[in-house]
Biotite code that builds the C-alpha atoms (Angstrom):
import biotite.structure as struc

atoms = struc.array([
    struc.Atom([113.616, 0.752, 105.927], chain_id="A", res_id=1, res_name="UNK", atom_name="CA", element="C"),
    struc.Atom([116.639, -1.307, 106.898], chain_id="A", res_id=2, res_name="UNK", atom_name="CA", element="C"),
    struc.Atom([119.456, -1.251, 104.228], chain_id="A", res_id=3, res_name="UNK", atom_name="CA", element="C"),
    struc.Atom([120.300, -5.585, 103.633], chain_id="A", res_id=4, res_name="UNK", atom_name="CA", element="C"),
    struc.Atom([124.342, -6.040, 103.209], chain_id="A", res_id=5, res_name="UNK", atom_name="CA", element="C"),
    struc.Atom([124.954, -7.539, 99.651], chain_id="A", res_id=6, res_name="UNK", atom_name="CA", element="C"),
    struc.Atom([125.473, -11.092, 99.380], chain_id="A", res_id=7, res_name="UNK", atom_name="CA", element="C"),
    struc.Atom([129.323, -11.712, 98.906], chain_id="A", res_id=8, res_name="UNK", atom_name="CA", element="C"),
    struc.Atom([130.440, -14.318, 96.728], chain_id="A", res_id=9, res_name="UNK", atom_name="CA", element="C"),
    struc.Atom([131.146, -17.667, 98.585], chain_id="A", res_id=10, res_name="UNK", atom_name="CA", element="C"),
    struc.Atom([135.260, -18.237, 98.529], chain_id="A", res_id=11, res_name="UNK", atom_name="CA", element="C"),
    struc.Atom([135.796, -22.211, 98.413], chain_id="A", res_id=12, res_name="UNK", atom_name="CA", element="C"),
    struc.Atom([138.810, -24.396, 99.436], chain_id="A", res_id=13, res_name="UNK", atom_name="CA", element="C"),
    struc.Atom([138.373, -27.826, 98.342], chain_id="A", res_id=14, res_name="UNK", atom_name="CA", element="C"),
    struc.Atom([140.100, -30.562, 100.082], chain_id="A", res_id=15, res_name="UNK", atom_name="CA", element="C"),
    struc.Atom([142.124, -32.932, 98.087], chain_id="A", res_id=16, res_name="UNK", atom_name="CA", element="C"),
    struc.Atom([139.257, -35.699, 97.737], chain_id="A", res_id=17, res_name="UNK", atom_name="CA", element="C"),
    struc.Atom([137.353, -33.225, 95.833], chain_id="A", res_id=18, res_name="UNK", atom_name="CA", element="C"),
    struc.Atom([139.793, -33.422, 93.113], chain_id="A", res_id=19, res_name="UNK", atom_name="CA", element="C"),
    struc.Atom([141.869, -31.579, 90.065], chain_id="A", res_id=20, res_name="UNK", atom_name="CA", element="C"),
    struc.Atom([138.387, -31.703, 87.360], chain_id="A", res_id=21, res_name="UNK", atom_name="CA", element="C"),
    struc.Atom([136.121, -30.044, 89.633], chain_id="A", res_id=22, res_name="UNK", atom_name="CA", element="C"),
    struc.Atom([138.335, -27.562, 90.968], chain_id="A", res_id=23, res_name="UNK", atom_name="CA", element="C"),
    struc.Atom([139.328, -26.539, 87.204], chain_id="A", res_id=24, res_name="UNK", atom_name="CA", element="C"),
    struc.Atom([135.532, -26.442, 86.329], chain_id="A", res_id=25, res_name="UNK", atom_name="CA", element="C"),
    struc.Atom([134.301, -24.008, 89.332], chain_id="A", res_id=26, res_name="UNK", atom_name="CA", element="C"),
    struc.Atom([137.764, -21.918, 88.816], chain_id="A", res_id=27, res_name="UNK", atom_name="CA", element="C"),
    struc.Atom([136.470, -21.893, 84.688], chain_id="A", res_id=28, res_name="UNK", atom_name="CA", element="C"),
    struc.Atom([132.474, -21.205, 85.634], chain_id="A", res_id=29, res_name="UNK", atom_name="CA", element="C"),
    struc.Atom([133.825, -17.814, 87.710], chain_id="A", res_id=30, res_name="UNK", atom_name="CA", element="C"),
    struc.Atom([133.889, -19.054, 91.484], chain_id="A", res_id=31, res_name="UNK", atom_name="CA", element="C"),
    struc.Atom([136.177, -18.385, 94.267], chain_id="A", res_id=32, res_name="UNK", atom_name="CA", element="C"),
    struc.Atom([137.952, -21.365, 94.874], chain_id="A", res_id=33, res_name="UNK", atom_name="CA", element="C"),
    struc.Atom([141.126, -22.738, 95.850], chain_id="A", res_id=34, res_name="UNK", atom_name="CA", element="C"),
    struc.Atom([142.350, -26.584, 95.816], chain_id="A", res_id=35, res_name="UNK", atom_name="CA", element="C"),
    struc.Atom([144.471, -28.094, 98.635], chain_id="A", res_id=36, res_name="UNK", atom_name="CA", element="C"),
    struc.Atom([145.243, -30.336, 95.657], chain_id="A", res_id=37, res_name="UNK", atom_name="CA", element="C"),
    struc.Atom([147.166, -27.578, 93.903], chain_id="A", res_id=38, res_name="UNK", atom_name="CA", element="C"),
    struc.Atom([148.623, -25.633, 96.686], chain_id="A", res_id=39, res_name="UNK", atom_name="CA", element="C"),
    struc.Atom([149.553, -27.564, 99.835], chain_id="A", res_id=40, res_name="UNK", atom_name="CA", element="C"),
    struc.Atom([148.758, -31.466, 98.261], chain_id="A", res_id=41, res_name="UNK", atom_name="CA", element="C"),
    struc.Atom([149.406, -34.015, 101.424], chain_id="A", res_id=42, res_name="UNK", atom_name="CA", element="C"),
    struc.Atom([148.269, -31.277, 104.207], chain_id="A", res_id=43, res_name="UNK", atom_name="CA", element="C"),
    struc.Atom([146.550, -32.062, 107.442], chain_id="A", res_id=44, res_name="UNK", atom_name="CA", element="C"),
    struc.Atom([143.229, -32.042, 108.188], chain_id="A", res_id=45, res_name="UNK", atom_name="CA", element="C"),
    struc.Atom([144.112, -29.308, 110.437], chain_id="A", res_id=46, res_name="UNK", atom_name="CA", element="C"),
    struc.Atom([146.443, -27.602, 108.218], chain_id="A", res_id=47, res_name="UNK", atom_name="CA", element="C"),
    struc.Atom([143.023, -27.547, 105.864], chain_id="A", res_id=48, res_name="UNK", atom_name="CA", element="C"),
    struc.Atom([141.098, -25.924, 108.474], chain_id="A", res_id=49, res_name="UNK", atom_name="CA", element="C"),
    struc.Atom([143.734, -23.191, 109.615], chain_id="A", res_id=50, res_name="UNK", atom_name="CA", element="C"),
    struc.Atom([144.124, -22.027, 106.075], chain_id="A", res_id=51, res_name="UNK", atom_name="CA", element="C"),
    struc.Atom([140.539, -21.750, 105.407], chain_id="A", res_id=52, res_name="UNK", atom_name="CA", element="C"),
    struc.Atom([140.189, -19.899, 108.751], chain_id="A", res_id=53, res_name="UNK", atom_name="CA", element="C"),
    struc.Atom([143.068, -17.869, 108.151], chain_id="A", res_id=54, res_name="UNK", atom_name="CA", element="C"),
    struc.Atom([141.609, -16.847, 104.241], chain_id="A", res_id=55, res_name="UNK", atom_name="CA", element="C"),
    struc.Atom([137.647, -16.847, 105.012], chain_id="A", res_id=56, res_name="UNK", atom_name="CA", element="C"),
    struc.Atom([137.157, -20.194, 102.925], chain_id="A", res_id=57, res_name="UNK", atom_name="CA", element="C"),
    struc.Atom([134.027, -22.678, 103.165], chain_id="A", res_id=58, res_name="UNK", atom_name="CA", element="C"),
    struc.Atom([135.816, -26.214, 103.054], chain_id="A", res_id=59, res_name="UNK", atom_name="CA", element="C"),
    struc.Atom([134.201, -28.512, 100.636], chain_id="A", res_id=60, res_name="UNK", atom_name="CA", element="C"),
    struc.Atom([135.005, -32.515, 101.172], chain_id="A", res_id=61, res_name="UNK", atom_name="CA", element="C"),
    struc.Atom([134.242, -35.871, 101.217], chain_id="A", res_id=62, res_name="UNK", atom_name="CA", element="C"),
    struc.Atom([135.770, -36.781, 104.483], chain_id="A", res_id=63, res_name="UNK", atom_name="CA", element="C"),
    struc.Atom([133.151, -37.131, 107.684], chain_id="A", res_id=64, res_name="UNK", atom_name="CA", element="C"),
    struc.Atom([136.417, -36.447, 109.714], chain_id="A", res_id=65, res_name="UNK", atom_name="CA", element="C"),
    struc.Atom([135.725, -32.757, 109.131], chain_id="A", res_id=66, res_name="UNK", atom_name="CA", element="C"),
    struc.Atom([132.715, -32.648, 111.090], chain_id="A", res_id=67, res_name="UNK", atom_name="CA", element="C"),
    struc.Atom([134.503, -33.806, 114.380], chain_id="A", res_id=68, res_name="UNK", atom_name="CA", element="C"),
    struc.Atom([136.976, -31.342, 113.643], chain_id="A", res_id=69, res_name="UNK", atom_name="CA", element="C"),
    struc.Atom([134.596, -27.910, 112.749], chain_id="A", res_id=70, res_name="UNK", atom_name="CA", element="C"),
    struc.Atom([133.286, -28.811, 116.346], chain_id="A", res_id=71, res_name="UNK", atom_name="CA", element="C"),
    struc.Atom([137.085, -27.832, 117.527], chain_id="A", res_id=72, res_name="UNK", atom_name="CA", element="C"),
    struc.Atom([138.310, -25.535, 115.104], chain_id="A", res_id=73, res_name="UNK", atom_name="CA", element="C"),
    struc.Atom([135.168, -23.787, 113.967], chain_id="A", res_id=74, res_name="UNK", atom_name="CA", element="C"),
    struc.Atom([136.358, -23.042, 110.369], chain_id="A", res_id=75, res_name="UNK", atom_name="CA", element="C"),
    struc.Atom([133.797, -20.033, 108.500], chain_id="A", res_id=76, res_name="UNK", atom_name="CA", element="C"),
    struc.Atom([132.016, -23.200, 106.969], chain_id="A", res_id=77, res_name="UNK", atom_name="CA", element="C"),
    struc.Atom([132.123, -26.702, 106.145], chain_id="A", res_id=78, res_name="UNK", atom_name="CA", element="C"),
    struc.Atom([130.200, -28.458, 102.865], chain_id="A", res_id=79, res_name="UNK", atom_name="CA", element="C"),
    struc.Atom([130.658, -32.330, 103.485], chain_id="A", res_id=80, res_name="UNK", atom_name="CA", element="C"),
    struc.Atom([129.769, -34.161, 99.993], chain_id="A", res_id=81, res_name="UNK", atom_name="CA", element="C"),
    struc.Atom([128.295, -37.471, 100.790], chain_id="A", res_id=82, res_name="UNK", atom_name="CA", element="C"),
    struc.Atom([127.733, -39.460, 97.481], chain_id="A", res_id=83, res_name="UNK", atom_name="CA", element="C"),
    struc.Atom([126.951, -43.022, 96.653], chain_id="A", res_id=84, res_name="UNK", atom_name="CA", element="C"),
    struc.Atom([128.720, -42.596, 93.569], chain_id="A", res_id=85, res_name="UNK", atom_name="CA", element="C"),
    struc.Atom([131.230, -39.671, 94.013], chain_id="A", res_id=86, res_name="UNK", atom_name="CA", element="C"),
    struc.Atom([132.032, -38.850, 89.891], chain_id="A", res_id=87, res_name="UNK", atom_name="CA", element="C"),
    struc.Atom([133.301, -35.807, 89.141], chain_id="A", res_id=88, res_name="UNK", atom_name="CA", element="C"),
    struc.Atom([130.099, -35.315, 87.340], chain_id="A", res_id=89, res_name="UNK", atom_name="CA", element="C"),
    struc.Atom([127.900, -35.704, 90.529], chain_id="A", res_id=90, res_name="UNK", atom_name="CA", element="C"),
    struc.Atom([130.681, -33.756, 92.903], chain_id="A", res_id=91, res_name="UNK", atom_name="CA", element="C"),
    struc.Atom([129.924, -30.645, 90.425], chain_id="A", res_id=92, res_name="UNK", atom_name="CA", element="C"),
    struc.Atom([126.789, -31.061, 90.262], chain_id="A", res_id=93, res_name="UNK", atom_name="CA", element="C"),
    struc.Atom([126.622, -31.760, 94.145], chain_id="A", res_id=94, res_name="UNK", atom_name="CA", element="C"),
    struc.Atom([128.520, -28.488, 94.789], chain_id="A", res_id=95, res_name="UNK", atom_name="CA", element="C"),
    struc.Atom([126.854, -26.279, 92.498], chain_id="A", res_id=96, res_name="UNK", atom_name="CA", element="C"),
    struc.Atom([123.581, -27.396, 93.989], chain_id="A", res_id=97, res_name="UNK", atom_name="CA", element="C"),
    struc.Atom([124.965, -26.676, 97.603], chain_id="A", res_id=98, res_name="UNK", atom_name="CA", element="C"),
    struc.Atom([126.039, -22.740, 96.507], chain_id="A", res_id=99, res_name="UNK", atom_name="CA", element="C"),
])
């Protein structure tokens, strides 16, 4: 019988498009999660990708620019958000659904 690794929890770093809201609502619900909003506000796209390399972090954004730049990079994961109406209702929701 082959022994399965447990599941570890998914650490998040969302870009500053995601917002302050959701990133206080995850951090109060009990996720791993930092904000580029809080800690590094005006990086680089590429400054977002090193750190979430560097720290093991699944990047959660808005901007489609990401996906040219995972190609490249190869960050441990990307979750691009792409909503018609991007609340910070439905960006919750959207990431909650995602995890």
């Amino acid at each position: 019988m082959s022994k399965q690794k447990p599941k570890l929890p998914l650490k998040l770093l969302l870009d500053e498009n995601i917002g302050f809201k959701v990133y206080e609502e995850l951090k109060r619900r009990g996720h791993n999660v930092q904000s580029i909003i809080v800690e590094e506000r005006g990086a680089t796209d590429e400054e977002v990708i090193m750190k979430a390399t560097r720290h093991h972090k699944i990047i959660v954004t808005m901007d489609k620019d990401f996906g040219y730049l995972a190609q490249a990079y190869k960050p441990p994961g990307i979750i691009l958000l792409r909503l018609k109406k991007p609340t910070v209702t439905r960006r919750l929701e959207a990431i909650l659904q995602a995890l």
